[in-house]
N, C-alpha and C positions, 0 to 999 in steps of 0.2 A: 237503754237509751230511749230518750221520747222519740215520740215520732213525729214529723215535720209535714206537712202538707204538700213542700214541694219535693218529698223525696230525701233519702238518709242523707245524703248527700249535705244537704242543710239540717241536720237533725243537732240538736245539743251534743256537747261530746262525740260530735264523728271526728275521729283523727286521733284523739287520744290513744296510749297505749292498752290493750286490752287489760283486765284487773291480774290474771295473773303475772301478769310480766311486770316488774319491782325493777324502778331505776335501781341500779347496780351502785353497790358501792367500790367495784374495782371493775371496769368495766372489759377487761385485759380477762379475767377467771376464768379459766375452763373448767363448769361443772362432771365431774369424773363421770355420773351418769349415763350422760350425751356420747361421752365419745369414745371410739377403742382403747383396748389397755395399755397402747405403747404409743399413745398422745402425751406428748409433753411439750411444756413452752421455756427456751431458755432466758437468759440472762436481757437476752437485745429483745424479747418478742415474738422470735418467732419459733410459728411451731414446726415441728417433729412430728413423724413419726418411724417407728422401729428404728431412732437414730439418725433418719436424713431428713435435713430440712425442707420443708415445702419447696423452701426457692430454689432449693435443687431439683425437684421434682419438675418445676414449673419452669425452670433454662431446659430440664432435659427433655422431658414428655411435652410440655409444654402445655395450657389451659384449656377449654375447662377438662378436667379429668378425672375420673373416678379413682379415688385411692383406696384400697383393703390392706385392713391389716390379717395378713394371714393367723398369725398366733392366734388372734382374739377368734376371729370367726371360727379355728378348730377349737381353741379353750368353751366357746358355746355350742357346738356342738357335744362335745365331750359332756358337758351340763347336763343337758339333756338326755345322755347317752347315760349316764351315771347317775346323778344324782336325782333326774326325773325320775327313773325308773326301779330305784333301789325300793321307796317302799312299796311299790305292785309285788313284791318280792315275797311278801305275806298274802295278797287275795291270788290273782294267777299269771302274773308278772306282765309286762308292757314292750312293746317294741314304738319305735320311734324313724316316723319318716320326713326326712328333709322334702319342704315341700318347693320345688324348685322351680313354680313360677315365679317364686320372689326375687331369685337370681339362679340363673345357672349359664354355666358355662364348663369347657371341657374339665380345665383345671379345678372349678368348684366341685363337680362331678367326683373328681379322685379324691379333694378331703374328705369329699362325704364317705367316700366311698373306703378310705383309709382309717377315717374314727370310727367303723362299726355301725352307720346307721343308714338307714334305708332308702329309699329315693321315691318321692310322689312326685308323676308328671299327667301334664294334660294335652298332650299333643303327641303327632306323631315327630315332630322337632324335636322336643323335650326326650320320649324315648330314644332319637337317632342320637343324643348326649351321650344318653346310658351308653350304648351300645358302641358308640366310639371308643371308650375308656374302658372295654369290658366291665361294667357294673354288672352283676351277677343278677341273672332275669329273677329269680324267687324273691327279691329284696326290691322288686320295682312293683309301684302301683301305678294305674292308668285310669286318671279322673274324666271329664268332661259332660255336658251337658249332650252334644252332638258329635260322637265320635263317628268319622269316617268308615266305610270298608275297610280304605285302605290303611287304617291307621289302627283296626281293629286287628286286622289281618296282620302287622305287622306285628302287635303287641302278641298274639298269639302263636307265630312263629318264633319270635323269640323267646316263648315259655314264661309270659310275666306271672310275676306271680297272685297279682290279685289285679281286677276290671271291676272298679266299683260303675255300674250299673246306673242309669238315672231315667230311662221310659221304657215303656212297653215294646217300643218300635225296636230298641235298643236290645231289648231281652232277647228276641226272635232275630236277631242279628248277630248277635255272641254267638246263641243258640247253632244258627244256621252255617257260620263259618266254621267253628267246632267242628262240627261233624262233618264238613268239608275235609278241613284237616286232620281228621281222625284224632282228636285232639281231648281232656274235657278242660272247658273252660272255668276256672277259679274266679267267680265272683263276689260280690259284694250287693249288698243296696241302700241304695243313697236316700235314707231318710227326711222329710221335713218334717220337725219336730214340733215346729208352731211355738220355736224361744225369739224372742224379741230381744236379739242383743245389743245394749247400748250403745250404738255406735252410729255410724252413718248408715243411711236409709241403701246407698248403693253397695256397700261391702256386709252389711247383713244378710246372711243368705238363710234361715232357718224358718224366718215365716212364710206363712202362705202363699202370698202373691208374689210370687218370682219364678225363676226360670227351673231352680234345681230344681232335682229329686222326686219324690213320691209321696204323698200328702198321706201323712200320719190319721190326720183326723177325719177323713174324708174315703178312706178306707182300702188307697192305693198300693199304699206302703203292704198291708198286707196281701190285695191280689197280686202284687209283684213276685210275693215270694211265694206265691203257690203258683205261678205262672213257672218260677225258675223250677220246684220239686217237680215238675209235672215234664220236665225239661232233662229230666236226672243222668242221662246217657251223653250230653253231651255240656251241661253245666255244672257245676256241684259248689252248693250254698256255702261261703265260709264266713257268711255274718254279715251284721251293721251297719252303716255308716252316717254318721252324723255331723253337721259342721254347721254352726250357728254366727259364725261372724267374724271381723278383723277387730284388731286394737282392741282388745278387751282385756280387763286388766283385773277382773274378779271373777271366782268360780259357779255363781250363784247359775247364772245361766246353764254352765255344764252341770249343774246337779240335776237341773231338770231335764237334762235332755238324756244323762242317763237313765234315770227315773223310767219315762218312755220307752226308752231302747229298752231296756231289762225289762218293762211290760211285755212288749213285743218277744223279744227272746224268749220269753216264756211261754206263750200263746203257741208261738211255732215250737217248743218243745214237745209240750201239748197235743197240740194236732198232729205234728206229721212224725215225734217221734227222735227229732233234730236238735242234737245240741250244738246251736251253730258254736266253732273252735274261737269266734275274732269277734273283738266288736271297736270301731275307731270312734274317737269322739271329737275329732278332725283337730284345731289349730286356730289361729287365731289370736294368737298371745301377744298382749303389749307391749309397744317397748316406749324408752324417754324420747321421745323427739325435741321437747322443750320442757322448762323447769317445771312445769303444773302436771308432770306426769310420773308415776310411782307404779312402774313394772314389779309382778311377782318374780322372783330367780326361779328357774329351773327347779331348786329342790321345796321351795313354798308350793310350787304349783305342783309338784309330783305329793309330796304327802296332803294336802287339802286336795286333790282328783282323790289319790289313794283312798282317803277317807270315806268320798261319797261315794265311789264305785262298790267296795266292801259292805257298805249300808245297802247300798240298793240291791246289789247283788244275795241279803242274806235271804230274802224271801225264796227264789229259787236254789237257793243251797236247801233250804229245809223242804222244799217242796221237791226235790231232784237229787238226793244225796248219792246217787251213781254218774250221773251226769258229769262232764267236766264243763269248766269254769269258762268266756271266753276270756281268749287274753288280749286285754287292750292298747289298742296304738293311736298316737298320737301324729298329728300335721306340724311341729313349726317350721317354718319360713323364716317371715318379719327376724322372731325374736333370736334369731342365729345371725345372721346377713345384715339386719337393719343399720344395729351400732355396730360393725363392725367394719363400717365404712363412712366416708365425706368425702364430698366434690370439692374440688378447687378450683376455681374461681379467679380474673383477673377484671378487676374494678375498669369500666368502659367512661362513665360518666357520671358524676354526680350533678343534681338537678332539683334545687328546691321551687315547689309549690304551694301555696296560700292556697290552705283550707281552712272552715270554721274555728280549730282549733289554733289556728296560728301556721304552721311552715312545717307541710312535710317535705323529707328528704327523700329524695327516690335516687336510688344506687345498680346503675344498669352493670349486667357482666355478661360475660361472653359465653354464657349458657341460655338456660330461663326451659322453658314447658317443652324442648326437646328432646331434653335430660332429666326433667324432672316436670313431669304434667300434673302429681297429684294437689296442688295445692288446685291447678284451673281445675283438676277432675271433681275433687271432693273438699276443696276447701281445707289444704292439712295445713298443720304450723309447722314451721322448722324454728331452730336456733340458728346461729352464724356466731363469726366470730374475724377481728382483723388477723392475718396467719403471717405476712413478712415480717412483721417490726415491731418494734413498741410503741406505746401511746399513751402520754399523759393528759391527754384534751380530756375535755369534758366529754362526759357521753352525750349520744342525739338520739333519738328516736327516725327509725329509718326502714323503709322497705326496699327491699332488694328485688328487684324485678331481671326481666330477661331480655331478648334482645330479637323477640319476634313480634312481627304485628300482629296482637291480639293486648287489648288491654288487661286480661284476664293473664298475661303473662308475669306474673308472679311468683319468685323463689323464697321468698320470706316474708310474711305479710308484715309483721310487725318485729322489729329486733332495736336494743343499742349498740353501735360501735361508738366508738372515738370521732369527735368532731370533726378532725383534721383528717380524715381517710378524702384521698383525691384520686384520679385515675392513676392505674399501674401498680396499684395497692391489690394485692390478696385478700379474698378470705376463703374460708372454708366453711361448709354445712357439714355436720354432721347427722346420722342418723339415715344415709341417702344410699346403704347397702341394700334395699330391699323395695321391689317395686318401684327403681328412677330408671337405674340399664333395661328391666325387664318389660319398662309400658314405654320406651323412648321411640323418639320417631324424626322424620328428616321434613318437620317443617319446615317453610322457606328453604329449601332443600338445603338443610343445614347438614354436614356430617354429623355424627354421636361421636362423642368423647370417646378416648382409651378406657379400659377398666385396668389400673396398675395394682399390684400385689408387690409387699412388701412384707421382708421377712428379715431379721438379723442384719439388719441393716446393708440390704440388698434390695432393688426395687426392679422387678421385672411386668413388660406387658403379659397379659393375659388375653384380653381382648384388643387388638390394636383399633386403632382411629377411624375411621372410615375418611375414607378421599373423597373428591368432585368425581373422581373417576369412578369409584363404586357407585356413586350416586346414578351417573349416567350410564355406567353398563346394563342395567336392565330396558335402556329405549331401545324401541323399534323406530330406525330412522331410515323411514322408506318413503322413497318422492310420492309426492300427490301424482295423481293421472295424467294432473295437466303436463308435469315435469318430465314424465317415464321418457326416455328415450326412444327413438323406434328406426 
């Protein structure tokens, strides 16, 4: 787009549809992609899912609402569970941990906890999940940048089974609780590998200048781990950790950050004698949010990892032929949680305004950056779609926005619906299972939406609604001095 002297605003082409989004030649189409596997649209319009209709959902739950389809979100886990991990089955096989800041909650907790895979948290919240649902402490990890005492202290009474590690402060902290508790503590360290993942500048976490870990090239990465050998009575080294980024939708990055890690691995076999058992190479996996995006499945992403891990790995097989192998685990989040849900939506207002390019449409709903902040955090795209009815209008070019003061409140920057969508009309995003319940917040002290689960055509809450009254249960409503009585 040229650029304009007084600001984009006035620039050629502001307003226009962005290049990948293609007026629709059916503008009704649910791309399968986008959405869980028990989305469908009947005969009149409107969509389903696992069999009940939206406008059931939205007379009974009532709007905006987060909907999961249970099947879908266990069938990817299962993915990953299976078909990620079958070719590590030849170098030294893979474990796989639901990373559950992208969503968790008690009920999410047991499928993970029921398909077989593991559980990564970053709080002492996230751990109280686990531990509500008995998740089995050997199968939980415990990430963060600045873990608390007390959250340290917790994770170590409960016997977790791995504390990936990220400062020095951190280390003599484990350290020092451990041996409080007569404990030894199962770590990890949290490498910066110095990969530049194509992504946004805030959810890249692997180069240098940011908050994680231990700088690779700088020579931390390795005093960390001779900080922890040196520690060996009250710590004991179980490997690696690496995580380079969100939405990433090709392996190239994790080839090099394996690369690194199995230098390092080596280095400390070397010196101290250690063949660390683990090495993670965290998470991060794309999923569609909108048509211009082409996710790897579960098993593309397990044999291409498989491949480059086995490569990189063959120099210490021949350099180490007693040694064992470590065996690698994986973070997803996004790509389990993400499509396996959509918000629903009840259309407030339509509102067209004169821009350069002619008349945008803005489509206010009864959510917006409460329930979903990431487009004001980072700028993401969603899809939409109209969910009660059908529509033979023309399509319009439209953004769907929210319903709080912030003009950056924004739920879909650019989308077509149906000409004829007025208030009272539905629709649905898709793609909003991952990272919308988990970063929401009570702007304008708005309640957050239910999270509804929906299975065999049964829909039950999971997270209910929050009230005005949860809102105001946490005031302290205590007179001014002037007021006190005496």
């Amino acid at each position: 787009m040229r650029a304009h002297e007084a600001g984009i605003l006035h620039a050629e082409g502001y307003g226009a549809a962005p290049q990948w989004l293609p007026f629709p030649t059916d503008v009704m189409e649910l791309l399968p992609q986008l959405w869980p596997s028990n989305v469908a649209r009947d005969a009149s319009g409107v969509l389903s899912i696992a069999g009940i209709p939206v406008t059931d959902i939205a007379r009974d739950f009532g709007t905006a609402a987060y909907v999961v389809d249970e099947d879908d979100f266990r069938s990817r886990a299962r993915a990953f569970r299976d078909d990620f991990t079958a070719p590590f089955a030849a170098v030294a096989g893979a474990d796989v941990y639901y990373a559950g800041k992208a969503f968790l909650c008690t009920a999410v907790a047991r499928w993970i906890m029921e398909e077989g895979l593991n559980l990564d948290t970053c709080s002492g919240g996230e751990l109280a999940v686990a531990q509500r649902v008995g998740f089995p402490a050997e199968r939980v990890a415990l990430h963060g940048n600045n873990k608390s005492v007390p959250e340290l202290r917790q994770a170590l009474e409960y016997g977790i089974g791995r504390i990936v590690v990220d400062s020095f402060d951190e280390i003599d902290r484990v350290a020092r609780l451990a041996s409080e508790l007569g404990v030894t503590a199962p770590v990890m360290v949290r490498v910066t590998v110095g990969v530049e993942a194509h992504t946004h500048e805030f959810i890249a976490t692997a180069h240098e200048d940011q908050k994680f870990g231990f700088s690779l090239a700088g020579g931390q990465a390795r005093a960390a781990i001779d900080a922890i050998v040196a520690k060996g009575e009250s710590l004991r080294l179980l490997g690696l950790h690496s995580h380079i980024g969100s939405q990433i939708f090709d392996t190239s990055g994790f080839e090099i950050a394996a690369r690194r890690l199995v230098a390092l691995h080596t280095e400390v076999a070397d010196e101290h004698g250690i063949a660390m058992p683990e090495m993670d190479l965290g998470g991060g996996y794309g999923i569609a949010y909108t048509s211009e995006h082409e996710p790897l499945t579960p098993g593309q992403l397990g044999t291409q990892m498989a491949e480059l891990v086995d490569r990189e790995l063959k120099e210490f097989r021949d350099g180490h032929p007693q040694a064992t192998l470590p065996r690698i685990s994986i973070e997803p989040g996004r790509a389990i949680a993400g499509p396996s849900a959509f918000t629903l939506y009840e259309i407030g207002t339509v509102k067209d305004v004169e821009v350069s390019s002619g008349v945008r449409s803005y489509v206010s709903v009864d959510g917006g950056m409460s329930d979903n902040v990431r487009t004001a955090l980072y700028g993401a795209d969603y899809s939409c779609t109209l969910a009660g009815r059908r529509s033979d209008a023309e399509p319009r070019l439209v953004r769907v926005v929210g319903r709080h003061c912030e003009s950056g409140d924004i739920v879909v920057m650019d989308e077509y619906l149906p000409g004829d969508i007025v208030p009272g009309d539905l629709i649905a995003v898709p793609g909003t299972g991952a990272y919308c319940r988990s970063l929401s917040n009570q702007y304008n002290h708005t309640p957050r939406p239910p999270v509804l689960a929906v299975r065999d055509g049964v829909a039950r809450v999971i997270v209910r609604r929050e009230t005005i009254e949860d809102l105001l249960a946490l005031d302290v409503d205590e007179p001014s001095p002037s007021q006190e009585v005496r």
